[in-house]
N, C-alpha and C positions, 0 to 999 in steps of 0.2 A: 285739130283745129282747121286744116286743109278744107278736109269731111264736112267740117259747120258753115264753114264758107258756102261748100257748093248748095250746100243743103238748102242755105238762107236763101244764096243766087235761084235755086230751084224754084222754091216756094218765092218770092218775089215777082218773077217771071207770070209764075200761074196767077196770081193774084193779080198782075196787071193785066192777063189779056180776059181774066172772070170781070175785072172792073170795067173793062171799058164796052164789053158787052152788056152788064149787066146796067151799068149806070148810062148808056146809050137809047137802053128799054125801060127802064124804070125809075127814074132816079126822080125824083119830087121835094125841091127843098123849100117848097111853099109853106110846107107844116110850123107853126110859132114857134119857138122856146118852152121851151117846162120847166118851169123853178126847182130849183138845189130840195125845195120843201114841200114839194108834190109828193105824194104818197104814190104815184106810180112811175117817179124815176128809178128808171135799172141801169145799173154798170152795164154801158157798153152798149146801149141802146143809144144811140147819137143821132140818127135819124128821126127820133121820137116816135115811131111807130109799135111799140109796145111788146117790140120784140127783137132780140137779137140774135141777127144772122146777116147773111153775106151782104144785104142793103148796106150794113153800118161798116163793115169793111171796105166797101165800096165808098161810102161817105166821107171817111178817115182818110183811105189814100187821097182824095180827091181835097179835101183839107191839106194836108200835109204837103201833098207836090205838086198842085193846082190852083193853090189859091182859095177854094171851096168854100162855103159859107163852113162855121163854125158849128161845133157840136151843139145839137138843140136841149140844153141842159144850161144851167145857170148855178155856180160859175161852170165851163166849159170841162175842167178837170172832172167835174162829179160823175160824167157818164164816160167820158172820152181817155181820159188817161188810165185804161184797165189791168196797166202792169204795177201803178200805183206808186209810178217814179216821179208825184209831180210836174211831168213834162209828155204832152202829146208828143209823140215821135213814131218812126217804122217800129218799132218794138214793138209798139202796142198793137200795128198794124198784124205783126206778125203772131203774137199772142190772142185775139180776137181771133182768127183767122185758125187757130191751132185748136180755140178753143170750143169751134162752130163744128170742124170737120176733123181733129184728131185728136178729140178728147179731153183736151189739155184742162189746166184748171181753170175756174170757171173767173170771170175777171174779178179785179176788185181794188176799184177805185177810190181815191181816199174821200175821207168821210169831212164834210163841211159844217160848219154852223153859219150858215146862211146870212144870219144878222149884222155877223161880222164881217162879211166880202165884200 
C-alpha cells in the first residue's frame, strides 16, 4: 500500500510540472461544447480537439484543482469522467494519464441518453 502511495505521489508530481508547462504553451479553452449526441465525442477527449492525449490531462487537472472551464462534452461526465465512477475526480486524472503513456485501459465513460439530462 506504502508502494501505491508513492507511486501515485510519483505520478501526481510529473503530471503537475507536464501541466503547467504544457498548459502555459498550449492550452485553448476557446473551443464550444460538443453534445453528449455528436457522433465525434470520445471518452476522454475534454479539450474537444478530436483527440486524446496529454492536452485533456492537462485540462482535467486544471478543472479539478484550478477552477478551469468544464469538460467540453455535454453532460460533462460523457468525455470527462473515464474511470466511469460518475464523478470527475484525480483518478480519472490519473487513469487518462496511464492510459496515454503506460498503456493502461483505454477510458470509458458512462454512456448517456442525452434527452433525459
Amino acid at each position: 500500500m506504502e508502494t501505491n502511495i508513492k507511486t501515485l505521489t510519483s505520478i501526481l508530481v510529473i503530471i503537475s510540472v507536464v501541466a503547467v508547462v504544457a498548459f502555459s504553451t498550449s492550452f485553448n479553452p476557446a473551443n464550444a461544447k460538443i453534445s453528449g449526441n455528436e457522433t465525434n465525442l470520445t471518452c476522454g477527449d475534454v479539450d474537444a480537439s478530436n483527440t486524446v492525449d496529454i492536452d485533456d490531462v492537462v485540462y482535467l487537472i486544471d478543472y479539478i484543482f484550478s477552477g478551469g472551464p468544464e469538460p467540453m462534452c455535454d453532460p460533462i461526465l460523457s468525455c470527462g469522467d473515464v474511470d466511469s465512477s460518475y464523478n470527475i475526480d484525480v483518478d480519472d486524472v490519473v487513469y487518462l494519464n496511464s492510459y496515454i503513456f503506460g498503456n493502461g485501459t483505454a477510458p470509458m465513460c458512462p454512456e448517456f441518453n442525452t434527452s433525459y439530462v
